[in-house]
C-alpha positions, 0 to 999 in steps of 0.5 A, spaced: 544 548 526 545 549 518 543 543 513 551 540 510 547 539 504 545 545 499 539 547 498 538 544 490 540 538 492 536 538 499 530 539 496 532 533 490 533 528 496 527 531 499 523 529 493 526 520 493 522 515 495 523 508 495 518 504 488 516 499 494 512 501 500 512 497 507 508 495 512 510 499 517 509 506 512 502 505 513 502 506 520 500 513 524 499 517 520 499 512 515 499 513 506 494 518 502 496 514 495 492 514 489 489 507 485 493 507 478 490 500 476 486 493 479 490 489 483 494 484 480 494 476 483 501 474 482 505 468 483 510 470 489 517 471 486 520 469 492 516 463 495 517 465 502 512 470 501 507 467 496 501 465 501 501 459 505 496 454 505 493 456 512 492 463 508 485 466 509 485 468 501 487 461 499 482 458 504 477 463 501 479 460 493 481 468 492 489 466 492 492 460 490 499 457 495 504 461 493 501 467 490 500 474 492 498 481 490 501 487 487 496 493 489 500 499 485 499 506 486 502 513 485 504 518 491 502 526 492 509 526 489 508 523 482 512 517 484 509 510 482 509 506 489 507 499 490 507 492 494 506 485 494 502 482 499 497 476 501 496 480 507 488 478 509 487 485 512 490 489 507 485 486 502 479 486 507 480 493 507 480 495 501 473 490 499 470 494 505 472 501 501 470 499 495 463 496 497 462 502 502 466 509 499 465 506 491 473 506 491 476 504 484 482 505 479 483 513 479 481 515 486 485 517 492 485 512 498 488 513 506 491 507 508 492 506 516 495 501 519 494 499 526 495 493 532 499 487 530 500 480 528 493 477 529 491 484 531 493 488 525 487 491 521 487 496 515 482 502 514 482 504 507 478 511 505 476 514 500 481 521 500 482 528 497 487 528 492 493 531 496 494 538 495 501 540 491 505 546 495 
């Protein structure tokens, strides 16, 4: 079966990816993304997403109710790609990189996700910069 889209523009199109990362893009295989700068701690622009007061980091005074955080990154493709979450587990995984793997601004990271709800975990490594074919 042949592609209906040629192949200049098979390729541009191959090449889109959205500016804002999900959840779910994270599991399986999960996400090789580089760190481009700290994260931010931000109010939440939509109040149903900014944490809540039963929120692990706002019982911990690391966010305040209606704050969350914006971790941003750059893909293998160049692209900058980011997300806000007051997501417990996202961060933990990130503190235990940094602690274990000395993960900081400038490195390259895998994010996997796994489980889900109260289960959901994030294992955040320090990876090899991706490879350019």
């Amino acid at each position: 079966m042949s592609n209906i889209f040629p192949p200049d523009v098979k390729e541009a199109s191959d090449k889109i990816e959205s500016e804002w990362i999900s959840a779910k893009e994270f599991d399986g295989e999960g996400l090789i993304l580089q760190i481009v700068q700290p994260l931010e701690k931000m109010v939440s622009t939509n109040p149903k997403y900014g944490a809540k007061a039963d929120n692990f980091l706002v019982k911990n005074a690391i966010l305040e109710v209606g704050e969350t955080f914006r971790y941003i990154f750059k893909s293998s493709k160049g692209n900058d790609r980011k997300i806000d979450t007051n997501s417990a587990p996202f961060f933990i995984g990130f503190k235990q990189a940094t602690a274990e793997d000395e993960v900081g601004v400038g490195d390259w990271v895998e994010i996997v996700r796994t489980g889900e709800t109260t289960e959901t975990r994030y294992e955040v490594t320090k990876a090899s910069a991706p490879v350019q074919v």
